[in-house]
Structure formats: C-alpha cells, structure tokens
C-alpha angles and dihedrals in degrees: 000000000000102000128193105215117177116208111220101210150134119274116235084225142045132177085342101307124108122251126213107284095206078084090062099048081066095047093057092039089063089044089046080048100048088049096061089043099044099018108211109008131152104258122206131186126213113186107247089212097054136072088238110147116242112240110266096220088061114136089188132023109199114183105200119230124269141161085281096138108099154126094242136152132218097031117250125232099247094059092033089053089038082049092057087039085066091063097036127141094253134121091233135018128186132160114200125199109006108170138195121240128202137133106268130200093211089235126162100260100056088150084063085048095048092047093050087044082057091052091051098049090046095051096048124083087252088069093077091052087053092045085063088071090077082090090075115097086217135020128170139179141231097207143033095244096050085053094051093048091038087060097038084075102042106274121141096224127185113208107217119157114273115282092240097076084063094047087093093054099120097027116122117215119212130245094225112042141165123279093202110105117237107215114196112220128210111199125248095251100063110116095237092068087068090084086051114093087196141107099240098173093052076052093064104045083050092050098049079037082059113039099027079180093058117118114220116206124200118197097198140024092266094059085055101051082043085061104039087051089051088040097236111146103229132163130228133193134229088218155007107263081052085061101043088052097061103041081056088051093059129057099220145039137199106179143173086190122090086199106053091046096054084055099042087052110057087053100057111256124139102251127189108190116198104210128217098171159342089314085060087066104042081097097063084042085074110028093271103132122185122144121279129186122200119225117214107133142007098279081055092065084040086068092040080056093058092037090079104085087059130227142296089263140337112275100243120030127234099271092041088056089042095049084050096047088040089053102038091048088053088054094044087043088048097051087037093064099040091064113053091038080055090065110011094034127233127014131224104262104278112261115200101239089167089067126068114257124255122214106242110250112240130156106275101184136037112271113257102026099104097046084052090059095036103050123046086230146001095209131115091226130021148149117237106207115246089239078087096067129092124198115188084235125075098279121190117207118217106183116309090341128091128203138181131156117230116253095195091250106093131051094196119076114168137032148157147026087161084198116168105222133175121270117262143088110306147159132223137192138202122190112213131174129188135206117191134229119291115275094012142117106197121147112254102273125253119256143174128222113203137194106222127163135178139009118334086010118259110209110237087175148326128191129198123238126224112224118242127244105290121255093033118116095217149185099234114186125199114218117188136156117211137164111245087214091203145010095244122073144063115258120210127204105210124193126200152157111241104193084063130266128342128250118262117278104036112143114213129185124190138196149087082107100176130168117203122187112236102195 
C-alpha cells in the first residue's frame, strides 16, 4: 500500500527570512513518527499558514502539532487552517501534537492551572473553531492543559508527548563530542518576556562574557539579528536534521527554546531549560524529567547564568529514555495505525524503522565443511600415519612405520600426532617394538604413553608398560581411554621413559597409530 500522506507544517523559510525551526523539530518528530506507523510512503507539505490547496489525491492529512491551544482572538491562520484541515476531503485526518499555550507561575497545582486555562478557552469565541477538531480521526495532545481544553469542547483528545522528543530518532550520536555547552537563544521581543522582570539581553552579554566557548544557536532570523546586534557569533540551521546533528555532537544545553531541549534530550545530553510558560513543562506531563528553571525575575536569569555549566547527571540515564521513547512511540505507532485501518482498512505488517536493521541470519556455507577441515577425521575409527610423529632422535620413516635407535641423551621417544578430534570418550592405541642393543640381552625397558592437549598440556591419560621377557625382539601395542573434554584443540601421544633415558643402541619402530570413538 503505497500511501500519499501530506504533512500540514510550518515552512523553515518565508519571503526569504528564516522561521523558527523548533517548528520544524516537530515537523520531523510526526514524520519520524509516521514512518514507524506507515513505513515508506510519498510525503507532501502544505504550508499551515498559507491558503495553499492539499493535494487531492492525499490518503492522509497529518497536521503537525503546534502551540495551537489559546485564548486568542482573533483567531490566527495556523489554527484556523488547522481548524478547516479537521473537515477536509481526505480519507484520514490527524492532527499530532497540538499544544496550549499560557503564562504559567510554576506553582505546585499545576493540575488546578491547567483546569482554569480549559475554562477559559471554553468560554471564550475560539472555542467553536477548536470544537471543530473533533473532525480528526485522531488528535492528540502534547500537554496536559491542551488535553483538558480540547475535551472541554468535545474533542476527543489524546494526550502523547510532543513530536518533537521523537524528531532525534535517527539520529546517531558520536562517541567523541564537544564539551562546550550550546545555549539556544529566544529574542527580547518575543511577547512572553513581558512577565519577566529581567534584563535578558544583558543575559546574554554575561553569559558570552562567561563561557567565551560557549556556541549560541538561534532558531529564527530574529534571534540572529538579537545576537548580531549584541555581537555575539552564533550559528542557525535551514532545517531541522541540521539541528538535531549538532545538539548530538555537544554534551550540554542551556536553552530558551522547548523545541531544541526534547530533542536534546532524548539524545543524552545534560539540558537545562529556562521556562517562560505552560510548553517548559510538556516534558514532566509524560515522565520526561530534565531540569527547568522558571524565569520570573532577575535573580531568575542569575541562576540561568550558573546553570551553564550544566548539572552533576541527567536526570534520567540512557535505558531509562529509551524505555520512555520505546514506550510513548508504541503508543503514537498504535494510534497511528488505528486510525487510518479504521478508515482505509488494513495496514502492511509494522516494521520497526527506529531500531537498526538486522541482517537477517541464514546459513551462509554448506553443513559439514568446517568440521572437515577442523577434525583429522570424522570418523568413528581411524588410523593417523606415522609421518605425523616426531622422536627427539634421528628417526627414518618407511612407510607408515617409523624407526629410530636410542643414543642415551633423551628420555622422550616418541610424540605427536597434534591431531584435532571430536569431543567425546575414546581409546587409542600405539604399536611399538624394540630391539635391543648388539651383543646384549636386556629386557625390553619400561615406558609410559600419555594423552596430553593444550598449552601448557593438560594430561587426559597415560598408561605403564610392562616390559616384555627379556631377550625377545616384540610388537608391543599401547592401548589407553581417554575424554577428549572439547572439539578445539590439538592432542599429543607422548612416549617416555620414565626411569629416565635408554642406553645407547636401543631400535624402536613405531606405528599401527589408530583413534576409535568410544561413545
């Protein structure tokens, strides 16, 4: 099912000036997030501040999350358009991640804030134009208040964390990164710094005066203008991957900016955000804990000032974010989904895109050819030649005999084969006869074979022999069990004299070296 899904967002430029990319982190959150749901699909954008028409051939109309959630009036073009998008002619509409929006004291019963925020909202002419969400199949909400007003007018909202916090979710992080720390700036003539009784551009200049390393990012083209006016060097990004790339690049934030700390984050780094209302605190909403610091007053920007150096740890370590981002994007995925086979039937099987890909295992060689080459043999008897002995003498080989005479210097006569056998009980068995030195008479001497493997040898077994009536020139065979205790490995036979080495003159043959499996 090759689906057409338009994405309803904001654009990272207009008329040539750049907007604020945090709305972009968002955009690219729900699109992380539609991924996961839809797998492949053609993507489309339609500015949600424009009169721009939506594609008629759209399968699924996603408006992607803003601070859409006010008492406002008049009514704006983004929720007013968001607003028309809920009653499109389209199969499926969804709009993920709309958010509130009001000055907030930080106080302890933010549940009691967030309630008298909803009344508001429903008391006031916008709430009509929100009613009309109720035309999503699914709508869901990045903060507690936006879900209490969003229901107070008969919308079925669903609170999720905001999109942004997934926007990093491909993102790879670096092993080596940068310890200065970035600090994301919003400019002085923003509206919200009216209920700050603060001088945040002399902030600002303290705060480049205090940490000269320190990397300013501006998120639209009036932060940039802010900081060229206060000569502070800074950076900005054309879009929103740019961004995440380098937030995964550094270790801290400071930041003005919602939308830079959820994905800084979710990707580990140690983020201090400094609040300025109801959107600083859309992580705690969900479980998502970093430190926030509320500014109010002067004093407020002092601690902001100390903050940027960061703190002792994040507050929440790598497998506990990526249980929470593991959980949260279920639930998106699963809602998701709902959703559009409600309406467009049943969905592809889910891949799992937000996860690395395995190679799938398969069997990449033909069975049997690596024990072949491992073991001497695979058989449950055979005979190993005796080209594969050693003697410390000068030994001659004849076939598959060996034979050497003793020279009253070694003790050890005979060793090898450094086979490599299955594990498992077995027996083996070496033939020797002796000769003994001209013009004597001497019983044949006493000698001990011995099972050794690895380094240093481990002794698997060893047996005596009894020495033959003396006189007789003899086949003498050495039979031994032992448990080969593994498949890797070389084994070694060994055969000594124990008593210490023979007198000069003995001839010994050897041969008729033979393994049998026992089990």
């Amino acid at each position: 099912m090759d689906l057409k899904v338009t994405y309803m967002t904001l654009p990272g430029r207009s008329s040539g000036r750049r907007q604020n990319v945090g709305d972009r982190i968002i955009h690219l959150g729900v699109r992380n997030i539609m991924l996961c749901a839809l797998g492949p699909h053609e993507a489309r954008e339609v500015n949600l501040a424009s009169k721009d028409p939506v594609p008629d051939d759209t399968d699924v109309l996603v408006v992607c999350g803003t601070p859409q959630i006010a008492k406002m009036q008049p009514v704006v073009a983004p929720v007013r358009r968001a607003a028309e998008a809920a009653d499109a002619p389209v199969p499926v509409r969804l709009n993920l991640g709309a958010g509130a929006v009001y000055v907030d004291d930080f106080g302890a019963d933010r549940a009691g804030r967030d309630a008298a925020f909803a009344q508001s909202v429903r008391e006031a002419p916008v709430a009509a134009t929100y009613a009309r969400y109720a035309g999503f199949h699914l709508c869901t909400t990045r903060d507690l208040a936006a879900t209490a007003a969003l229901r107070g007018v008969g919308v079925p909202a669903l609170p999720l964390p905001c999109p942004g916090f997934f926007s990093a979710l491909f993102q790879p992080r670096p092993l080596l990164r940068h310890a200065r720390p970035l600090v994301s700036v919003l400019n002085g003539g923003v509206g919200m710094w009216n209920s700050v009784a603060g001088d945040v551009h002399g902030f600002y200049e303290r705060l480049r005066e205090a940490r000269p390393d320190a990397l300013f990012v501006a998120h639209d083209e009036e932060d940039c203008e802010m900081l060229a006016d206060l000569g502070i060097p800074h950076v900005a990004f054309e879009d929103a991957d740019e961004l995440v790339a380098a937030l995964a690049a550094h270790e801290r934030l400071l930041s003005v900016r919602v939308h830079s700390a959820l994905p800084a984050w979710a990707l580990g780094l140690d983020v201090t955000l400094l609040g300025l209302d109801r959107r600083a605190l859309i992580g705690e909403d969900f479980g998502a804990s970093f430190r926030v610091l509320p500014l109010r007053k002067e004093d407020d920007l002092r601690k902001g000032l100390a903050a940027v150096g960061g703190g002792a740890r994040p507050a929440q370590d790598d497998a506990t974010r990526a249980a929470w981002l593991a959980r949260h994007l279920d639930l998106y995925v699963g809602a998701v989904r709902s959703a559009v086979e409600a309406v467009l039937g049943p969905l592809p099987p889910r891949a799992d895109p937000a996860r690395p890909p395995a190679p799938e295992p398969a069997m990449l060689a033909e069975a049997g050819l690596y024990r072949a080459r491992l073991f001497h043999s695979t058989e449950r008897e055979f005979g190993v030649g005796a080209d594969r002995l050693r003697s410390h003498y000068r030994a001659e080989h004849h076939g598959d005999e060996m034979a050497f005479v003793t020279d009253g210097e070694q003790r050890t006569l005979v060793y090898g084969p450094y086979v490599t056998i299955p594990r498992g009980r077995w027996s083996v068995e070496l033939e020797i006869s002796a000769d003994p030195p001209p013009g004597t008479q001497e019983p044949p001497p006493g000698l001990m074979l011995s099972v050794t493997k690895g380094m240093p040898p481990a002794v698997l077994a060893q047996n005596g022999i009894e020495p033959a009536p003396a006189g007789a020139s003899w086949p003498w065979a050495f039979p031994i069990t032992f448990r080969n205790p593994r498949d890797t490995g070389m084994l070694e036979t060994v055969v000594r004299s124990p008593g210490g080495p023979l007198a000069p003159g003995w001839r010994f043959r050897v041969g008729g070296l033979r393994f049998r499996r026992l089990d």
